[in-house]
C-alpha positions in Angstrom: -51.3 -163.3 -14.9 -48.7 -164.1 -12.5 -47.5 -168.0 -12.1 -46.1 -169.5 -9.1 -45.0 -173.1 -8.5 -45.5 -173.8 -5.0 -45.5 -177.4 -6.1 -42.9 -180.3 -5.6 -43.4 -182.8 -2.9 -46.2 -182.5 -0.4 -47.5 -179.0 -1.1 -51.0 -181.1 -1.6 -50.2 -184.7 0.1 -52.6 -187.3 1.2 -51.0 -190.5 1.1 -53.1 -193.2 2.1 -52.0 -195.7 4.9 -51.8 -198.7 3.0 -49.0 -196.9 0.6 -45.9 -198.9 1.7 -43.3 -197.1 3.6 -40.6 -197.3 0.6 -42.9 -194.8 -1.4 -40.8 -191.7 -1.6 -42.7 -189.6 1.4 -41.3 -188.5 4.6 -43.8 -190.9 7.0 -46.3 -193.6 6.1 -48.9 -190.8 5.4 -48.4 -186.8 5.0 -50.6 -184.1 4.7 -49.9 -180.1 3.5 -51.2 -176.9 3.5 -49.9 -173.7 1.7 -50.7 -170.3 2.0 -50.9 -167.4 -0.3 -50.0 -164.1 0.3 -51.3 -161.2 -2.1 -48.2 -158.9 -2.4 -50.0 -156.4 -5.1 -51.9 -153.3 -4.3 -55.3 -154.6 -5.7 -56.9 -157.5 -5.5 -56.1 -160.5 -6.9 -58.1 -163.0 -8.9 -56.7 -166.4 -7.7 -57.0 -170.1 -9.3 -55.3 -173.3 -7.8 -54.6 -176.1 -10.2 -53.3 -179.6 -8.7 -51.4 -182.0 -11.1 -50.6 -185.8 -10.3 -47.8 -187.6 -11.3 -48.7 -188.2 -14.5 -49.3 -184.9 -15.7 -53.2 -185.2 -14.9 -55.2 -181.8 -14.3 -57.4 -181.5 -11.2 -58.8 -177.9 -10.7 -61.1 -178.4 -7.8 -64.3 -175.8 -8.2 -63.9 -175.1 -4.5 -60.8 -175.2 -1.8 -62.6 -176.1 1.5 -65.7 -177.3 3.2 -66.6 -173.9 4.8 -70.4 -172.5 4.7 -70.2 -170.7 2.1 -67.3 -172.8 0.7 -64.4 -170.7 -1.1 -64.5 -170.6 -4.6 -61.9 -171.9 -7.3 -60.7 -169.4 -8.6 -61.1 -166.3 -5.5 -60.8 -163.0 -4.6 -57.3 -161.7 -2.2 -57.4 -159.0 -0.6 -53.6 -157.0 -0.7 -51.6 -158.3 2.1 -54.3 -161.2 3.4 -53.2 -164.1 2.7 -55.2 -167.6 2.2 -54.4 -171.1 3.1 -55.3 -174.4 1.5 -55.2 -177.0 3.7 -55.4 -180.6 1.3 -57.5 -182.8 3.7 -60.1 -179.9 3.1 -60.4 -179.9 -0.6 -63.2 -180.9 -1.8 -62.8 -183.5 -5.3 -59.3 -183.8 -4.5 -58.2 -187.8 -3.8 -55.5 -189.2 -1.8 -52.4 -189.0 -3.3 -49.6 -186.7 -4.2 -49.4 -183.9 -6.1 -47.9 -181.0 -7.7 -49.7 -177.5 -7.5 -50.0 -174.4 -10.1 -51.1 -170.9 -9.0 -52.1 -168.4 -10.8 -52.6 -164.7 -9.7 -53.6 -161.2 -11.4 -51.3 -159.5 -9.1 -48.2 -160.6 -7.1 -47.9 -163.4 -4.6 -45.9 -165.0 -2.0 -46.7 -168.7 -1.1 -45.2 -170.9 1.5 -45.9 -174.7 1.5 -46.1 -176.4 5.0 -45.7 -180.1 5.3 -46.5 -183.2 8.4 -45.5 -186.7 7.9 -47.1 -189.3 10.4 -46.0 -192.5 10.8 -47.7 -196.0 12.1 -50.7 -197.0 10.2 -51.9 -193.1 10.4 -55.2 -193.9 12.5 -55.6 -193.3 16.1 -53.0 -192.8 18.1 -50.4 -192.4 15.9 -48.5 -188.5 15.5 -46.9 -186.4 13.1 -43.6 -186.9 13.4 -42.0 -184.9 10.3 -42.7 -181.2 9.9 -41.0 -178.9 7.1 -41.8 -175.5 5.0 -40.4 -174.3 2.1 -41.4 -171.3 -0.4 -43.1 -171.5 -4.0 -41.8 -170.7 -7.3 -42.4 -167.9 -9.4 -40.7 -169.4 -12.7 -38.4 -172.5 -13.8 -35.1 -173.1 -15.2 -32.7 -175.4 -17.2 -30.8 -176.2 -14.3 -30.9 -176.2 -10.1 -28.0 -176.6 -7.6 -28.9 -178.5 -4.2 -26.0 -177.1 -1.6 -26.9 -179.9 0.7 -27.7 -183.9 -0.6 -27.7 -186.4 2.4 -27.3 -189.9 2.5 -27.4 -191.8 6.1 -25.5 -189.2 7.0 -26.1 -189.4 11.0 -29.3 -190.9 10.4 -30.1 -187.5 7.5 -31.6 -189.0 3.9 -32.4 -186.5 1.6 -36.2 -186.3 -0.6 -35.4 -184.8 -4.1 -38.3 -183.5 -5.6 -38.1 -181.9 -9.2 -41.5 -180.4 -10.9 -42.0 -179.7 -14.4 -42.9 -175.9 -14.8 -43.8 -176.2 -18.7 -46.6 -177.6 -20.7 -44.8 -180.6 -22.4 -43.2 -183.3 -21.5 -39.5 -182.9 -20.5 -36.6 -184.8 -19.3 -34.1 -183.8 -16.1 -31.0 -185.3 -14.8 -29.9 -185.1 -11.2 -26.0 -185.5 -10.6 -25.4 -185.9 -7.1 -21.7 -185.4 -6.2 -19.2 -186.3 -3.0 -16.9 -184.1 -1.2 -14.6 -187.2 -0.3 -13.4 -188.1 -3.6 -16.7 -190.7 -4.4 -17.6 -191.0 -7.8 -20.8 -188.5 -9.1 -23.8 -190.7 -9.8 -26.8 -189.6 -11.6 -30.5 -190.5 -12.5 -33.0 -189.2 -15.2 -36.4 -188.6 -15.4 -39.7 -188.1 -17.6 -41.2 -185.6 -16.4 -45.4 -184.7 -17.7 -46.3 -181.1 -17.9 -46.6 -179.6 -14.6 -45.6 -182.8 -12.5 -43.1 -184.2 -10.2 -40.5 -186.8 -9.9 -39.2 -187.7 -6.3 -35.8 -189.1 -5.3 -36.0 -190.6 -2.2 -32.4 -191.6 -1.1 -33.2 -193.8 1.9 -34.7 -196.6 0.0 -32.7 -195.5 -3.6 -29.5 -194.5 -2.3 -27.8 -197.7 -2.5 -29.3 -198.6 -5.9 -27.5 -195.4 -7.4 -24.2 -196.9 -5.3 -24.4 -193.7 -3.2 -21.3 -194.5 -0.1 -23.2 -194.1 3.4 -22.5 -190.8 5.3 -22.8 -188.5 2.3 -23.6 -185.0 3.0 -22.4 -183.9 -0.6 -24.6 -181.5 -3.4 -26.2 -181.8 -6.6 -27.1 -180.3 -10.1 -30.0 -180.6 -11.7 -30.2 -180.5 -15.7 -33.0 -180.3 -18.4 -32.1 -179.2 -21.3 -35.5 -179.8 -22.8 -37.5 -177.3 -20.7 -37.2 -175.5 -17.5 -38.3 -177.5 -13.7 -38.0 -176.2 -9.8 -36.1 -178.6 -7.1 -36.8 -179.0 -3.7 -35.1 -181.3 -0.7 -36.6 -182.9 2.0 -34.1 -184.0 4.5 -35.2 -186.3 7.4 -34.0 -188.2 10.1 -35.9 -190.8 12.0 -35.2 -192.9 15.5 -36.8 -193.3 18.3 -40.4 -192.4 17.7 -39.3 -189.0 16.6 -39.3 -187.4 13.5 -36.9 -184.4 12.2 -36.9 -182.3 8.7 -35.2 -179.7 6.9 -36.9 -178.8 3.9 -35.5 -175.8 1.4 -35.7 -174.5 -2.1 -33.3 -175.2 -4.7 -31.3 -172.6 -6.4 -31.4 -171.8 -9.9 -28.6 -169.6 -9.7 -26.3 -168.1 -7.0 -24.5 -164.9 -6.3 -20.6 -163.4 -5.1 -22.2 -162.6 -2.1 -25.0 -164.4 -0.1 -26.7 -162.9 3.4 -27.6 -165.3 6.1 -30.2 -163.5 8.9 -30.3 -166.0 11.6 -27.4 -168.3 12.8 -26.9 -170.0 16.4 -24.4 -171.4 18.8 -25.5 -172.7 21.8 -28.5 -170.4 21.4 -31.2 -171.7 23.9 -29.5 -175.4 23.1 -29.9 -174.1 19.2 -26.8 -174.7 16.8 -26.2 -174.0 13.3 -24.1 -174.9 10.2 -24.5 -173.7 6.7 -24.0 -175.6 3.7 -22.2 -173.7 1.3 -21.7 -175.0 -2.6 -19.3 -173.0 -5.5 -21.7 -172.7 -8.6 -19.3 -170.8 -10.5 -16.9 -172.2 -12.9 -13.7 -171.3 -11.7 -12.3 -172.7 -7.6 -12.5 -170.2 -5.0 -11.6 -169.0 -1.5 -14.8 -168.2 0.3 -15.5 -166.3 4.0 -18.1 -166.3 6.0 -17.7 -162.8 8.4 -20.4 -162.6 10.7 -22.0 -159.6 12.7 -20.5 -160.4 15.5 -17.5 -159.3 13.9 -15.7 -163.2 13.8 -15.2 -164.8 10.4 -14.6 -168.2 9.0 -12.0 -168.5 6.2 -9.6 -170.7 4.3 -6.9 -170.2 7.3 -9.0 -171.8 9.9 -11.1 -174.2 7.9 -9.8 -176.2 5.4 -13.1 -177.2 3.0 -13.8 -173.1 2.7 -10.1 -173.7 0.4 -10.1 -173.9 -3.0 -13.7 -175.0 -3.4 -14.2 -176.7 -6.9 -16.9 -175.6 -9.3 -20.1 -177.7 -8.1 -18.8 -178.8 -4.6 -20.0 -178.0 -1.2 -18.8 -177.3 2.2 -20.2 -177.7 5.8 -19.6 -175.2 8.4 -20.9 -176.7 11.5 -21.1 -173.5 13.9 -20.1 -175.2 17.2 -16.8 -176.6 16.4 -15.9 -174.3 13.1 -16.8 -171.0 14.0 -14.4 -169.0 16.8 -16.0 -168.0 19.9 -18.4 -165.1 19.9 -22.4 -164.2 20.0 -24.6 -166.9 20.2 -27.0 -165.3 17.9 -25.8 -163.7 14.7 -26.5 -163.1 11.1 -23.2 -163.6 8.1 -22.3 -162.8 5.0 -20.3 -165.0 2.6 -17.8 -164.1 -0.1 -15.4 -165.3 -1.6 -12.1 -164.8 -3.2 -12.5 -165.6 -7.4 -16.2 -163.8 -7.6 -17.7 -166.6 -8.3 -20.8 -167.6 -7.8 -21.9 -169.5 -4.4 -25.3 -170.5 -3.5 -26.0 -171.6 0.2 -28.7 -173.0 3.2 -28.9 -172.5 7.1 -29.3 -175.2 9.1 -30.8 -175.1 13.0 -30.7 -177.7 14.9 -32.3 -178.1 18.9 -30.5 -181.2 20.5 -32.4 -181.3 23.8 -35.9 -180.7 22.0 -35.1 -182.7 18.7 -36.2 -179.5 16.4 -34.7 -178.8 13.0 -34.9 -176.1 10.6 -33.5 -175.2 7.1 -33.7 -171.8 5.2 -31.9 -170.5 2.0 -29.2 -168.1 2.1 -30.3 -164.9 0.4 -28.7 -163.8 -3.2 -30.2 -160.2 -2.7 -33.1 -158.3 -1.0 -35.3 -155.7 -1.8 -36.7 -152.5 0.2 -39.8 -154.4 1.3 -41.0 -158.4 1.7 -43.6 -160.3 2.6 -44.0 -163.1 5.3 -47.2 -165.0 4.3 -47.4 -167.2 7.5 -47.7 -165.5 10.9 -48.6 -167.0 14.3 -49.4 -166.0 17.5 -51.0 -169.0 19.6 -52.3 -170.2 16.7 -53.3 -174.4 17.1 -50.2 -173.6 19.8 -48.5 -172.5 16.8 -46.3 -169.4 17.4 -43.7 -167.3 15.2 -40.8 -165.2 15.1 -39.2 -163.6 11.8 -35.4 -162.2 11.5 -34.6 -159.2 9.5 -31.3 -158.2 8.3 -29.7 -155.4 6.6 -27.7 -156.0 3.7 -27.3 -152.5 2.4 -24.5 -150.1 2.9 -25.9 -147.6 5.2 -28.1 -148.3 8.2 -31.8 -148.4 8.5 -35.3 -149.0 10.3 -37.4 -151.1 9.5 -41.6 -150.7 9.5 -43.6 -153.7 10.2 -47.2 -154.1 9.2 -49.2 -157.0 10.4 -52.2 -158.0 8.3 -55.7 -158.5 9.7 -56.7 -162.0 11.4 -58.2 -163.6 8.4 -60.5 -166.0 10.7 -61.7 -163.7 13.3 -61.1 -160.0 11.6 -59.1 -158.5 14.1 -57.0 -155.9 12.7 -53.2 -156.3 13.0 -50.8 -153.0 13.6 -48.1 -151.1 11.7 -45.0 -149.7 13.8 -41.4 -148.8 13.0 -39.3 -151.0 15.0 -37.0 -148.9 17.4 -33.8 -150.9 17.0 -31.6 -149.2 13.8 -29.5 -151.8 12.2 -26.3 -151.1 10.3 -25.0 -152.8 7.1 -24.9 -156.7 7.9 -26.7 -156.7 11.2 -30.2 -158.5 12.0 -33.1 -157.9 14.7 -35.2 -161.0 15.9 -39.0 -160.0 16.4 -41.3 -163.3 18.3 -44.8 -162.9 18.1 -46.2 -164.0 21.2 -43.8 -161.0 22.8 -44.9 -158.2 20.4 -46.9 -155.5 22.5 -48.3 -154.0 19.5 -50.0 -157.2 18.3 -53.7 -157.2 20.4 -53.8 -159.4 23.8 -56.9 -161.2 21.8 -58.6 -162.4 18.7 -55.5 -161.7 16.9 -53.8 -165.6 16.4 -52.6 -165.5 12.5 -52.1 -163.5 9.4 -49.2 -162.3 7.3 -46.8 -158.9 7.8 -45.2 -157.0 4.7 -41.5 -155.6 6.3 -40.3 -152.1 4.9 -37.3 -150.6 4.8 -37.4 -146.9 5.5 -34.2 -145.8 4.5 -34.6 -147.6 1.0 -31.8 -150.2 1.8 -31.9 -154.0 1.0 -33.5 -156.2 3.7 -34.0 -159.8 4.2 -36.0 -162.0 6.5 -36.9 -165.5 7.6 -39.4 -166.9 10.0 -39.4 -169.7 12.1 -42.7 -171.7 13.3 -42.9 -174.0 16.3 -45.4 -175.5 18.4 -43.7 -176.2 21.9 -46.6 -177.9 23.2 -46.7 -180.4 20.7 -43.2 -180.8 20.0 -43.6 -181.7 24.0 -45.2 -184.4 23.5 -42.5 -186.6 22.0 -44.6 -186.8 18.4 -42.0 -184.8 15.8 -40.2 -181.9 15.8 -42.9 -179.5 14.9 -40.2 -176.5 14.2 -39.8 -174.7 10.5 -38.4 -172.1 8.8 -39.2 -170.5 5.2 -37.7 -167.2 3.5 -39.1 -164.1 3.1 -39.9 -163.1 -0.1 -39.2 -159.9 -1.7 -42.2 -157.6 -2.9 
C-alpha cells in the first residue's frame, strides 16, 4: 500500500468567515481541491483520510455529492485521475486540515488552493491561488530555498505535517542572507497533523528584520514531517501566491524547465540555497547558451552551507532568449536545492515550481486543462540526459464527459539541457469538443531523463481584477 502526503496547509481548507484574519491562512476564508493521478498499470484501490490539527481522524465514507456519490475508499483507473474538491465532502466541517492517501498502486497528487478575502459571502473573490505536489514519504529534516518576510509586500506560510503515527516535535530555523541573526520556533506536532507559520502576523514576534527573503531548515529528530511554503502578497484588492514543496534533500546538479525574461511581460528568478556542508561556487548555464556565475554575480560566490541566493532574471541574467530552461552546478559538489519563480507585472500572476534533483524516462501530470471553468494549461518538458530525444505524450480520457484523449510523439527533438513548451488550448491532437480536463503521462523514447512542469491559469478570471488565478506544480516521475 502506497502512502502519499498531499497534506500541509489547505489541501482540504474551509475556513469559516468569522475566523479572524490573523489565523495563519492566505485570505479570510480558503477552499482546496487535489487531484490524484493513478501512475500504476492496474487499478488502484484508493482511501482519503483528513486529520485536524490535533491529530483527529476524519475518513469520510464518501468524497462528493454526486448521484451515485463516490465511495471512500474507490476504484482508479491507470492514468485517470480524481479530484476531491473540500466544499464537496460530505461529513467533513469547516476548518483546516491535513490529508493521508493511501493507494495499492502508484500515485501522483497535486493540491490546488483559493484564498478569498472580505467576509467570503457575496460579492467577495478569490484573490490567492497556489498548487503544490503531495508527498510520498517524510524525513528528519527539510530545507526552504526561499522564506519571505515583508519582503516587497511577499510573507511567507510555513506549513510542517507530521508523516508518523506519534506525536513528534520539529524546529524551524529561518536564516538571513544580510548578516541578521537565525531565529527559530518549535512545535508539537500530533500524528499526521500540521503546524503553520504564518510570518505576516508572527514575523515580528520571532524579531524577524522586514525585507527578508532568506531560507530555512527544518529539524525533527523525533520522527520524520513534509514542509511546504505559501508565499503571498496582498494590495490593492488583489491577491498573489507562490506555493512550493520543501526539499528533503538536494543534489550537485538541479534542472530548471521553464524560466522567463520579458516573456509575454513574464519574468523569472530562482532562489537557490547550498545544503551541503562545505561553501561553494555555483552556475546557472542556461539553454540559450548564457550562464550566471560567481564573476558576474556576487551572492552565486562562496555560498555558505544553509544560505540562499536570488537570481532575479531581468537584471542578473545577460541578455539572451526570453524563454529558456537552466541547469545549476556548482564548484565544491555540494549539494544545492532550488525553486522557480514567474512573475506577470501587467496581469499581477505569480507562480513557483521546484527545481528538479533528477528525472526519470516517463512522468505524470495529474492536472490538465483545456477551457476547463476558463481554466487552461500548458506543461514544459526538458531533457536532462546526455544524448537527445523525443518525447511521446499521452492524454488521458475526459473523466466528466468520457471523451478519449490522444497519444502522439511530439516532432520537436530536444538535445541534452533543452525544453519544449506544449499549451493545451493550441494542441491539434486534443479533440475540438467534449475534451476540457484529464491528466497526460510524458515518455521519453530514447530512454533519457526528462522533466516537466505545468502551469494553470484562468485569463478570464484573472481579468476581472479578483487574484491572480495562475499556478504551477511539478511533474512527477513514474
Amino acid at each position: 500500500m502506497k502512502r502519499v502526503f498531499a497534506s500541509l496547509l489547505l489541501v482540504a481548507v474551509m475556513i469559516v468567515a468569522l475566523v479572524p484574519a490573523t489565523f495563519a491562512q492566505l485570505g479570510d476564508c480558503d477552499n482546496s481541491s487535489f487531484s490524484i493521478q493513478n501512475l500504476g498499470t492496474s487499478v488502484a484501490q484508493v482511501t482519503v483520510s483528513f486529520f485536524t490539527e490535533t491529530g483527529s481522524e476524519i475518513q469520510p465514507t464518501a468524497l462528493d455529492g454526486n448521484v451515485p456519490a463516490t465511495p471512500n475508499p474507490f476504484s482508479l483507473d491507470p492514468g485517470a485521475k480524481y479530484e476531491v474538491y473540500m466544499p464537496a465532502v460530505p461529513g467533513v466541517p469547516d476548518g483546516r486540515y491535513s490529508v493521508v492517501i493511501e493507494s495499492t498502486e502508484p500515485i501522483a497528487v497535486i493540491a490546488n488552493l483559493i484564498g478569498y478575502t472580505g467576509a467570503c459571502g457575496a460579492g467577495n473573490y478569490p484573490a490567492f491561488n497556489g498548487s503544490y505536489s503531495g508527498f510520498d514519504s517524510g524525513d528528519g529534516t527539510y530545507y526552504l530555498p526561499s522564506v519571505v518576510y515583508g519582503y516587497y509586500n511577499w510573507n511567507s506560510l510555513i506549513s510542517i505535517q507530521n508523516t508518523t503515527a506519534g506525536t513528534i516535535d520539529a524546529t524551524i530555523a529561518i536564516m538571513d542572507p544580510r548578516g541578521n541573526p537565525d531565529r527559530t520556533k518549535t512545535y508539537t506536532l500530533p500524528p499526521f497533523s500540521s503546524a503553520h507559520l504564518d510570518l505576516e502576523t508572527e514575523g515580528a514576534g520571532l524579531s524577524l528584520v522586514g525585507g527578508l527573503n532568506g531560507s530555512a531548515v527544518i529539524t525533527s529528530p523525533s520522527g520524520q514531517v513534509v514542509v511546504t511554503d505559501n508565499q503571498t502578497a496582498y494590495g490593492g484588492g488583489r491577491g498573489l501566491t507562490q506555493s512550493y514543496n520543501g526539499f528533503a534533500s538536494g543534489a550537485p546538479t538541479l534542472y530548471v524547465p521553464a524560466l522567463y525574461q520579458g516573456y509575454y511581460n513574464w519574468n523569472s528568478s530562482v532562489n537557490i540555497q547550498n545544503v551541503g556542508t562545505a561553501a561553494t561556487d555555483v552556475t546557472l548555464t542556461y539553454d540559450d547558451g548564457t550562464t550566471n556565475d560567481a564573476a558576474n554575480l556576487a551572492c552565486l560566490n562562496d555560498l555558505g552551507p544553509g544560505d540562499s541566493c536570488l537570481v532575479y532574471m531581468p537584471t542578473d541574467k545577460p541578455v539572451g532568449s526570453n524563454i529558456f530552461a537552466a541547469t545549476i552546478t556548482n564548484s565544491a559538489g555540494q549539494d544545492l536545492v532550488a525553486i522557480a519563480n514567474a512573475a506577470n507585472g501587467k496581469t499581477k500572476q505569480s507562480q513557483t515550481y521546484n527545481a528538479f534533483l533528477g528525472g526519470s524516462d516517463a512522468i505524470g501530470l495529474p492536472i490538465i486543462l483545456k477551457a476547463y471553468y476558463n481554466w487552461n494549461t500548458s506543461f514544459t518538458i526538458q531533457n536532462i540526459g546526455t544524448a537527445d530525444t523525443t518525447i511521446e505524450i499521452t492524454y488521458s480520457a475526459d473523466p466528466i464527459s468520457g471523451t478519449p484523449g490522444a497519444t502522439y510523439v511530439h516532432p520537436e527533438t530536444l538535445s541534452p539541457g533543452e525544453s519544449v513548451e506544449v499549451f493545451q488550448p493550441a494542441d491539434s491532437h486534443l479533440p475540438a469538443t467534449g475534451w476540457t480536463s484529464g491528466s497526460v503521462t510524458v515518455i521519453s523514447q530514447s530512454g533519457e531523463p526528462i522533466v516537466g512542469i505545468v502551469n494553470e491559469t484562468n485569463s478570464l478570471r484573472q481579468q476581472s481584477g479578483d487574484g491572480d488565478w495562475s499556478m504551477s506544480y511539478n511533474g512527477q516521475n513514474q
